[in-house]
DRENLUM-283136 format. One line per field, with one value per residue (C-alpha): residue in one letter; z, x, y; residue number from 1. Coordinates in steps of 0.2 Angstrom, whole numbers. Each point is the difference from the previous one (the first is absolute). Example, Ala and Ser with C-alpha at 12.3 -4.5 7.8 and 13.67 -1.06 7.14 Angstrom:
REM DRENLUM-283136
res: a_s
z: 39_-3
x: 62_6
y: -22_17
n: 1_2
END
This chain:
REM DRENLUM-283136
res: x_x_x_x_x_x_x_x_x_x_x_x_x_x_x_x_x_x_x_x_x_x_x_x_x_x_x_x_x_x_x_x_x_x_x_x_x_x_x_x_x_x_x_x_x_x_x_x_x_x_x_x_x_x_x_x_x_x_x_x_x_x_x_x_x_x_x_x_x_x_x_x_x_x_x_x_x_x_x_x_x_x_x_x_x_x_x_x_x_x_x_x_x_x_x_x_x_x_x_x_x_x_x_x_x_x_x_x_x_x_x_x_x_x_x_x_x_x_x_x_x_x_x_x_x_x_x_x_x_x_x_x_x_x_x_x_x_x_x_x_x_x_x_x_x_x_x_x_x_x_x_x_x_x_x_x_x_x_x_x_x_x_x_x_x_x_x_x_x_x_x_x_x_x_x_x_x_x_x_x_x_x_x_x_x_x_x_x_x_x_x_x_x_x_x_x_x_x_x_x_x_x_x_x_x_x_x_x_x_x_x_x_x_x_x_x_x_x_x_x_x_x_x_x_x_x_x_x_x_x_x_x
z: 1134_10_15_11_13_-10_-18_-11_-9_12_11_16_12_-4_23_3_13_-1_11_3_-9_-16_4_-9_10_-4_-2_0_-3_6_-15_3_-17_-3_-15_-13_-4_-18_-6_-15_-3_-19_-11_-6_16_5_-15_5_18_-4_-7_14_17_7_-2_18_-5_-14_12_13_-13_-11_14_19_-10_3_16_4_-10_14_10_-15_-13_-20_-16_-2_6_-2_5_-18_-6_14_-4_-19_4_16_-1_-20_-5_-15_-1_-12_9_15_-6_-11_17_9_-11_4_10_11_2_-19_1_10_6_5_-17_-11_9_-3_-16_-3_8_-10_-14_2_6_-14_-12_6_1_-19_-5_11_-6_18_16_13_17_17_15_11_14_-14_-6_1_11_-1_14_8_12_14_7_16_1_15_4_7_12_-9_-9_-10_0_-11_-12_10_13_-15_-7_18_5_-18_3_19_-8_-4_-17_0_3_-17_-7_2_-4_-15_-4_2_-2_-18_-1_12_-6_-18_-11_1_21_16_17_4_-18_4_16_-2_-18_10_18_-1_-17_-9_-15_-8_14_-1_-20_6_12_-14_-12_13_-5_17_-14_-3_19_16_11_14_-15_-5_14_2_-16_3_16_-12_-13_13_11_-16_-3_21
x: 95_-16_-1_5_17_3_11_-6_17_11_-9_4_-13_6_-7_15_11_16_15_6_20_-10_-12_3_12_-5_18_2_14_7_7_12_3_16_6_10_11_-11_-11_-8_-4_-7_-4_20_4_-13_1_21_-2_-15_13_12_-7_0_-15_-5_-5_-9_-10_-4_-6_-11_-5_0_-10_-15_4_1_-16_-14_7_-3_-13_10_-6_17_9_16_13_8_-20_-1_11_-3_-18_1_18_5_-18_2_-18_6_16_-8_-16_13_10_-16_-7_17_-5_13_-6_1_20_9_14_6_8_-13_-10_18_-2_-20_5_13_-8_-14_10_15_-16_-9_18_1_-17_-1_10_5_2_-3_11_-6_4_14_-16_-10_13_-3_10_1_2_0_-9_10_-14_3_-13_-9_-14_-17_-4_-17_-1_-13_-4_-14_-8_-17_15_11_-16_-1_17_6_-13_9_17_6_5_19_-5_-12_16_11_-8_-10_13_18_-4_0_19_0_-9_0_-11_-20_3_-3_2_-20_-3_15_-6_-17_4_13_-9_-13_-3_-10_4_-14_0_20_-5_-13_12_15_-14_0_11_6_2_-21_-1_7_9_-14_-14_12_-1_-19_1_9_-9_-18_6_8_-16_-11_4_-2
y: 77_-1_11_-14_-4_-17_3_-17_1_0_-10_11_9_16_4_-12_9_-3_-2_18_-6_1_14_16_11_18_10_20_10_14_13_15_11_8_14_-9_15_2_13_4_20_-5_-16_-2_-3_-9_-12_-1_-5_-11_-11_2_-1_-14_-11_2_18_-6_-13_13_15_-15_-12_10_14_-11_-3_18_4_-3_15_12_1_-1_-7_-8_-13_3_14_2_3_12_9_4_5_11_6_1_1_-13_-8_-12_-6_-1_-13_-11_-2_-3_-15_-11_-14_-7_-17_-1_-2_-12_11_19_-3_-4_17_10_-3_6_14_5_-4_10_16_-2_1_15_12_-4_3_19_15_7_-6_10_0_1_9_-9_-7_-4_-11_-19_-8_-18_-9_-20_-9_-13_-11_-12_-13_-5_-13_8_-14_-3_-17_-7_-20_-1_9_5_6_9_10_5_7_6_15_5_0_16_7_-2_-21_2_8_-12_-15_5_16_-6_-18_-1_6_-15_-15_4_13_1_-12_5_-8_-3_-9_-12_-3_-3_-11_-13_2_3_-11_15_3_9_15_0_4_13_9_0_10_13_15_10_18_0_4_6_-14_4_-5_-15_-6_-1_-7_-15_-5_2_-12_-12_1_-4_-17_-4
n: 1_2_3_4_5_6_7_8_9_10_11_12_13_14_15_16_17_18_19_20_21_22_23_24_25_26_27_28_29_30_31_32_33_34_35_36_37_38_39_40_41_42_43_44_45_46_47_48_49_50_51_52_53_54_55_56_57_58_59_60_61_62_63_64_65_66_67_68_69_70_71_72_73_74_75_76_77_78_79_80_81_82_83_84_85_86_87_88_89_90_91_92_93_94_95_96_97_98_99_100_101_102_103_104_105_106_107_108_109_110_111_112_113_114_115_116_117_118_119_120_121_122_123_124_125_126_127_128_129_130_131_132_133_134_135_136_137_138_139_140_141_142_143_144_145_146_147_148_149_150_151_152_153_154_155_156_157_158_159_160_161_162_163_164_165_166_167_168_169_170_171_172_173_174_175_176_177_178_179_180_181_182_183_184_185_186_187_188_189_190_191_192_193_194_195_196_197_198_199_200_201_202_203_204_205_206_207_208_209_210_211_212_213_214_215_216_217_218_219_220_221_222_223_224_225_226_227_228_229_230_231_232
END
């Protein structure tokens, strides 16, 4: 589309503030992490509480890793990756883990399963497996998250390109992070909004490209607000 505030298809001027009842409503939430009562010492046990924790501890290893990864630098995105590279030292583990997208499966489930997959292959393709020292083990944990609105709301997209970039990272998190387990696989909040309110749906396509494990929440962000802010 033209660099322009008026969309020829849908026939709305995209500048078009809106009352603020159908504004976006930027949300946060507020995530306490507890100890599960499992640990893995080795990859058998790994592998055999993989497939019994509860899938809140999947979630929080797989998808609050990213959230956590703007506060230390780590070329992996996910704890079980983590893990096999710093702590058992297994190289090829550690990058098969690494390359699992979460948005490419619509539940914790679906994830689960990679995961497994991916382990339950590499114990029967190594001779030995090595054990850890009892704080080197992993120890899985979950997430409880209590959701709160910010206060900012956007009712346009000239006003949405503006505030998305002063909201903090736990906000990009759970819209464009969580909201997939939400709204359904490869969704998130701002493309739903910005498709039915804001009548957009080629940006609400660009934004659903966007893949929130290439960066750092902070960079997502920034992202989201450039792409937004091209079609004003």
């Amino acid at each position: 589309m033209p660099r322009g505030m008026h969309d020829p298809a849908s026939g709305r001027n995209l500048s078009h503030r809106m009352d603020e009842s159908r504004g976006f409503q930027f949300k946060s939430a507020a995530v306490m992490a507890r100890y599960t009562g499992y640990r893995a010492d080795n990859l058998r046990t790994l592998l055999r509480w993989l497939k019994r924790v509860p899938g809140s501890s999947i979630f929080y290893h797989v998808h609050h890793a990213l959230f956590r990864r703007h506060t230390a630098a780590a070329a992996f995105v996910n704890d079980f990756a983590r893990w096999a590279w710093t702590t058992l030292h297994e190289e090829t583990l550690a990058e098969r883990l690494a390359i699992l997208d979460p948005l490419e499966f619509g539940t914790v489930r679906a994830v689960r399963d990679a995961i497994v997959e991916v382990v339950e292959h590499h114990v029967g393709a190594v001779e030995t497996i090595p054990h850890v020292p009892g704080l080197s083990s992993f120890f899985f944990q979950e997430a409880r998250s209590v959701v709160f609105p910010t206060g900012v709301v956007a009712t346009s997209l000239r006003d949405f390109a503006a505030k998305v970039r002063t909201v903090g990272p736990d906000s990009i998190f759970h819209h464009f992070v969580v909201a997939p387990l939400r709204v359904g696989p490869k969704e998130n909040d701002f493309s739903k909004w910005i498709e039915r309110e804001c009548g957009a749906p080629e940006i609400a396509g660009k934004l659903r490209e966007l893949s929130p494990y290439s960066d750092d929440l902070f960079d997502l962000r920034e992202r989201i607000g450039d792409l937004v802010a091209l079609y004003l």
